[in-house]
N, C-alpha and C positions, 0 to 999 in steps of 0.2 A: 665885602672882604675884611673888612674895620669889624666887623661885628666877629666874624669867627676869628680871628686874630688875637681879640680880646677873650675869647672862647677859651681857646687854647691854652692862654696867658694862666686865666683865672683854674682853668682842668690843671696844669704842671702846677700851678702855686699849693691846688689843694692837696693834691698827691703827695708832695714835699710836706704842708704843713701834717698830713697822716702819719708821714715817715719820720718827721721829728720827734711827733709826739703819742708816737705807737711802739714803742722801741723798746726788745726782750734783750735784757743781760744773763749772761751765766757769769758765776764768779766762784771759783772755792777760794777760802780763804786758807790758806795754809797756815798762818797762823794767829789766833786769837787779838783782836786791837788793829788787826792793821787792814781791816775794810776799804777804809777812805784811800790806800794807795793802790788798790783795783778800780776805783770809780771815783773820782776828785770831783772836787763841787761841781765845777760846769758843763760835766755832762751826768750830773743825776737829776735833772728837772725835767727831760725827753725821757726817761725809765719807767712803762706802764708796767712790766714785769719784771722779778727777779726771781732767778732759779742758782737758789744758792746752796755750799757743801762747804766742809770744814768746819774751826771752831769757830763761835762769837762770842765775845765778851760783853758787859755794859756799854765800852766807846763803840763797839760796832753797831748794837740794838740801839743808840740815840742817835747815829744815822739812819737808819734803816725806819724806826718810826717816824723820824721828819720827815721824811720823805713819802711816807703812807698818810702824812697829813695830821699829826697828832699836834704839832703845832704852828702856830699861822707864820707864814711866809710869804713876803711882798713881791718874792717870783715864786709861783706856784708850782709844787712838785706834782707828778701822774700818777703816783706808783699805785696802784690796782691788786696787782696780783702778785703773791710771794707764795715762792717753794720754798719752805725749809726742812723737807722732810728727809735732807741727807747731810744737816747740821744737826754740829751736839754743841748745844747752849753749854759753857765755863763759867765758873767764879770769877772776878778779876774786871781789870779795867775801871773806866770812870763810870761811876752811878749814872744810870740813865733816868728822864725826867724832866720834870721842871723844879723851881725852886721849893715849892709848898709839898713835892712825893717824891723825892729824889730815892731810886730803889740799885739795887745791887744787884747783878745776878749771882744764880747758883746753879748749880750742876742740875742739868736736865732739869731744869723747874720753868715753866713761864712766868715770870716774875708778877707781881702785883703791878698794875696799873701798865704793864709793857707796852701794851697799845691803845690805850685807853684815850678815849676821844677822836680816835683813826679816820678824819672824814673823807676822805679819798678809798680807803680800805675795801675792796669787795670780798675778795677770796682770797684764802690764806690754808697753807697745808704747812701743819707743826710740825718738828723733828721727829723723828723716829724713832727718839730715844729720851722723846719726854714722859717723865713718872707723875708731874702734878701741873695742872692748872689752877695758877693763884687767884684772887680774889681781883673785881676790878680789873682785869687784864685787857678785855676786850671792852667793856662797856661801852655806852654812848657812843658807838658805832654807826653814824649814819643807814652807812650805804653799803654795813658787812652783808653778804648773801649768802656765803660757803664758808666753813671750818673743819679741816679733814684732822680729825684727833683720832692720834696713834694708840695702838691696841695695849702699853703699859702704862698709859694713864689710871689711876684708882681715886685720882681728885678731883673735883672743883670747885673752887675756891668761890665765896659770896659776892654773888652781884658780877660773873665775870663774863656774862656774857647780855645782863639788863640793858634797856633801853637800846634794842638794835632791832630796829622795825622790819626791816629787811630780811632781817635770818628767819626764812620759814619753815627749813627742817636742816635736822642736823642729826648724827649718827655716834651712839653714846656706847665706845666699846663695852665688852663684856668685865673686864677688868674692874671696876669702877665701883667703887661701896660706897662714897659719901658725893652727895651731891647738897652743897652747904646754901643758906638760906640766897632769898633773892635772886637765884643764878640766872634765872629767865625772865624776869619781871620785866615786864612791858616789851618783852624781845616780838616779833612777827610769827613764833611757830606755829604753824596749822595742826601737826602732830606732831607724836616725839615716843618712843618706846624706852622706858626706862630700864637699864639694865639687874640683873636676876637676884645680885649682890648687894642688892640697898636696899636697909634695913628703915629707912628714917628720911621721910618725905620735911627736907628742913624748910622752916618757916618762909611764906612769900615766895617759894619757888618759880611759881608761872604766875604770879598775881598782875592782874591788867592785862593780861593774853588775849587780848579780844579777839584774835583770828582761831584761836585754840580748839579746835573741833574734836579731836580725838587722841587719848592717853592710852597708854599701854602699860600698867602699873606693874611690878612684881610681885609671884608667889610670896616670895621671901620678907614684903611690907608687915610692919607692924605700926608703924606711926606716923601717921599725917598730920603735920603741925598746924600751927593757926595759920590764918591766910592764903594756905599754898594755894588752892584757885580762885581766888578773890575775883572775881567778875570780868571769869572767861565764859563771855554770854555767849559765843557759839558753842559752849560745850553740849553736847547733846545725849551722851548713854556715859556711865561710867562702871565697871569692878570695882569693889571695893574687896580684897582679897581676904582670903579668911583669916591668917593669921595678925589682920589689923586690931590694936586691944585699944588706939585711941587716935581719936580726930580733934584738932584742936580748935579753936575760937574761931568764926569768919571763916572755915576751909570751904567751905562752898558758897560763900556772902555774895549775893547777886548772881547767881548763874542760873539766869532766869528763862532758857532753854532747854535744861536739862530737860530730859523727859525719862530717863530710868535711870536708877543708880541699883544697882544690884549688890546687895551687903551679902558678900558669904560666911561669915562669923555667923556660928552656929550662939554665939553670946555677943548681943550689942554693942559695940566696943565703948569705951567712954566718951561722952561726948562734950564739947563745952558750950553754954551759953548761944550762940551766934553760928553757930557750925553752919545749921543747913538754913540759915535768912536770907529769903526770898525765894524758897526752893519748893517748899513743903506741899505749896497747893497746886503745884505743876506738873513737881514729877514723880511717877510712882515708885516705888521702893518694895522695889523685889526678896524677898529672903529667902533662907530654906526652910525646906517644910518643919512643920514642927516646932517653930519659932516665933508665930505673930504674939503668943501672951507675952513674951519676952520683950519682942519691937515694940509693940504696942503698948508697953507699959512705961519704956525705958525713954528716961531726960533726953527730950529733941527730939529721937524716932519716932514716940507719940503723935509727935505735930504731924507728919505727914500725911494725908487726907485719903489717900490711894495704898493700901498695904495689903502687897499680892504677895500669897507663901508657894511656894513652889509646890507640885504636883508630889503625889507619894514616889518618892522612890522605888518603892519596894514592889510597885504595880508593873505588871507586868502588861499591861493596856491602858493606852491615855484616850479618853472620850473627850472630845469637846463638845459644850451645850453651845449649842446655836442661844437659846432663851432659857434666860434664867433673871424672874422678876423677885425682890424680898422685899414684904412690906410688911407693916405692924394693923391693928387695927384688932379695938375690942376683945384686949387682954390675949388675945391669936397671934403670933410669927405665922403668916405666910410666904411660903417657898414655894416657886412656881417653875418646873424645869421640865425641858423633852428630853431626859436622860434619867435613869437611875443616877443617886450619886448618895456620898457621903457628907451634910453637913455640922458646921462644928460652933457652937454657940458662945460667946466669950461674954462673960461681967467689961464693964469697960475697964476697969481695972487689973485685966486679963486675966480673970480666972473661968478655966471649964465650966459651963455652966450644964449643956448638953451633948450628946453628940448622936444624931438621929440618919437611920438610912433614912432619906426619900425617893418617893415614885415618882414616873411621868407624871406630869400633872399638877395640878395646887395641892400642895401638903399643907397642914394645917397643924400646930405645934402647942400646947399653952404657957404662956410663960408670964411673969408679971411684970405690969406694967413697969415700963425707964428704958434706957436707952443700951441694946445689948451690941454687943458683933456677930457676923453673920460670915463664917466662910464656907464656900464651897469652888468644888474642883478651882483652888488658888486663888479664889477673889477671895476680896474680902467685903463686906457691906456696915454701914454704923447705923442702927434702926431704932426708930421710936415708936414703942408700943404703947399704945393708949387705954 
């Protein structure tokens, strides 16, 4: 009887501690500053949720981030999850902050550094009527896992969503042209599709990504800066879209996974120094047809070991060879295929050297001795003829 007594005691006491410390607010605030007289200090530490409307000002957002954990407190606040998707962020009020980033808000902006360190924070859904995500806003987020950004966003701000291990996918409106350097750096995303309107992959974007498996670049890319996938080792296939004219320093440093990156620029884009180190002998590099003298000649494309050109376009039948062997030997190119085909013989300095049908069977070719290229139906081969 003692035993389930105590049963009972300890079932009500946990249920109570559930209910104190599970506990959803609504609040609109009707007028901008006066938060803290809908919720007074002693009951925001039981507040796992807030689903909030009206305006807010800076003194509202420096409760509202205490409370999500941005700074330490010797009674511990809950707060988890916030709706602010039927508030419009004001000018006005006290700078929110600590002493060393004290910031201001402004009209529909999330401010710099707003929630920044949030270790309680999981999920959060922004106003409806925010146009820019600043720089640092979210960073160093523990335990962020959800961010629902609204459809008139076209910014975000450097580093505003770094080192948040936890966020592993996130949904990047159509709006959206600039997406500014570091914004993901060391964040948890597994994937992420980058919207059609970004022009300019800014530096360090997803660098340290190590869960980062899959990118969804835009048509509309021209420019990959230095670092932006700095050793996202699960990366595995990537587009590089055609109207890309340059990739910078380290954009692929360590991504030692990859296993294709397909360049659709019909001309190599510029590349720098370090672009693709530790890439080159792993993964292939697909182009389009009509392109290997160009890849193969040009700073850093050269290095890659594997350079497959794509199929003729203009055929209207794609054969594939089961077998197809190319060796050198005693001033001879041997090509050995179960297919009719077309191959195409490169200086290594990529100039045409020849371009021969061959039959079923060993073709036999004369060419002189050194070391030539060898493509057929999209492979390519690097051959030493003796």
């Amino acid at each position: 009887m003692k035993k389930q007594v105590l049963f009972i005691f300890w079932l009500v006491n946990s249920f109570y501690s559930f209910q104190l410390f599970s506990e959803t607010k609504t609040i609109h605030v009707e007028k901008a500053g006066t938060f803290a007289e809908y919720l007074p200090e002693q009951d925001r530490y039981s507040v796992t949720k807030l689903i909030l409307s009206g305006e807010l000002n800076g003194t509202d957002i420096q409760i509202i981030r205490d409370m999500a954990g941005c700074v330490y407190s010797e009674t511990p606040y809950n707060l988890k999850d916030i709706d602010m998707s039927n508030v419009k962020i004001v000018a006005g009020g006290y700078a929110y902050g600590d002493s060393f980033k004290k910031q201001n808000t402004s009209n529909n902006i999330i401010g710099e550094y707003m929630f920044f360190g949030a270790q309680i924070l999981e999920s959060i859904r922004l106003p409806n009527t925010t146009e820019l995500i600043d720089g640092l806003s979210f960073s160093s987020c523990p335990n962020l896992k959800e961010v629902v950004i609204p459809e008139l966003v076209s910014s975000i701000g450097a580093s505003a969503f770094a080192r948040c291990p936890k966020l592993s996918s996130i949904i990047l409106p159509d709006k959206i042209t600039t997406i500014e350097g570091f914004t993901f750096e060391e964040s948890g995303l597994t994937s992420v599709k980058i919207p059609q309107n970004v022009t300019i992959m800014r530096w360090g974007v997803f660098r340290n990504c190590d869960n980062l498996s899959s990118i969804d670049l835009p048509e509309s890319l021209e420019h990959i800066d230095y670092d932006v996938f700095e050793n996202c080792v699960k990366l595995v296939e990537i587009i590089i879209p055609e109207k890309v004219q340059f990739i910078g320093d380290k954009a692929f440093y360590n991504c030692y996974n990859l296993k294709n990156m397909y360049a659709n620029a019909k001309k190599p884009p510029l590349s720098i120094s370090k672009a693709f180190y530790g890439i080159t002998d792993v993964c292939t590099l697909n182009i389009p047809y009509g392109t290997y003298s160009l890849y193969s000649t040009a700073d850093n494309w050269k290095d890659f070991k594997n350079i497959v050109e794509e199929e003729n376009p203009s055929s209207n039948e794609i054969i594939f060879s089961e077998k197809l062997i190319v060796y050198g030997e005693n001033n001879q190119l041997f090509i050995e295929s179960d297919i009719p085909a077309t191959a195409f013989i490169y200086s290594v300095s990529g100039s045409l050297i020849k371009q021969i049908n061959i039959k079923t069977g060993i073709n036999q070719v004369p060419i002189t001795s050194g070391i030539c290229i060898v493509s057929v139906n999209g492979k390519s081969y690097k051959v030493l003829v003796k």
